[in-house]
C-alpha distance (Angstrom), angle and dihedral (degrees) to the residues before:
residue distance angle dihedral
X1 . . .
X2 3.75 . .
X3 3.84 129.1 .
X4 3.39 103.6 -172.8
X5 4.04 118.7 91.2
X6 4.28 117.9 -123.8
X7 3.84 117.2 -102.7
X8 3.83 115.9 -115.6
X9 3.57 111.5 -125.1
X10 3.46 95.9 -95.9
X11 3.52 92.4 54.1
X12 3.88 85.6 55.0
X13 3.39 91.4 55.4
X14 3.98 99.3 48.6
X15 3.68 84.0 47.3
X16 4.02 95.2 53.5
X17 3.62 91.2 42.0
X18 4.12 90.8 50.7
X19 3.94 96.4 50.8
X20 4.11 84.4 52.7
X21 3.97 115.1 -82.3
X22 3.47 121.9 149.2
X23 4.32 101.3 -138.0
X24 4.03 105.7 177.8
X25 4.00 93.6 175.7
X26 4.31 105.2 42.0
X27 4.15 75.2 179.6
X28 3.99 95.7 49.8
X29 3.49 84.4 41.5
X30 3.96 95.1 50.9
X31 3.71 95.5 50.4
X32 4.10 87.2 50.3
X33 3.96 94.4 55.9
X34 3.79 89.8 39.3
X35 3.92 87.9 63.4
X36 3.35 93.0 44.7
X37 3.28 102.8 55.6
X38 3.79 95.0 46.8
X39 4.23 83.5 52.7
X40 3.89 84.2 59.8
X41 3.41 104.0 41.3
């Protein structure tokens, strides 16, 4: 299927803040993407 490996979550968040987005709370933030991704799964 896919090739490429998932980001971590801080990866996520380096990534987000490199194409531009302002993230006050990297913890806030964590938390947020961690319950996402456990929605998707």
């Amino acid at each position: 299927m896919y090739n490429k490996k998932a980001f971590t979550i801080q990866q996520q968040i380096a990534q987000l803040k490199a194409r531009g987005l302002e993230i006050k709370d990297d913890d806030n933030s964590e938390r947020f993407l961690s319950l996402i991704s456990v929605i998707i799964d």
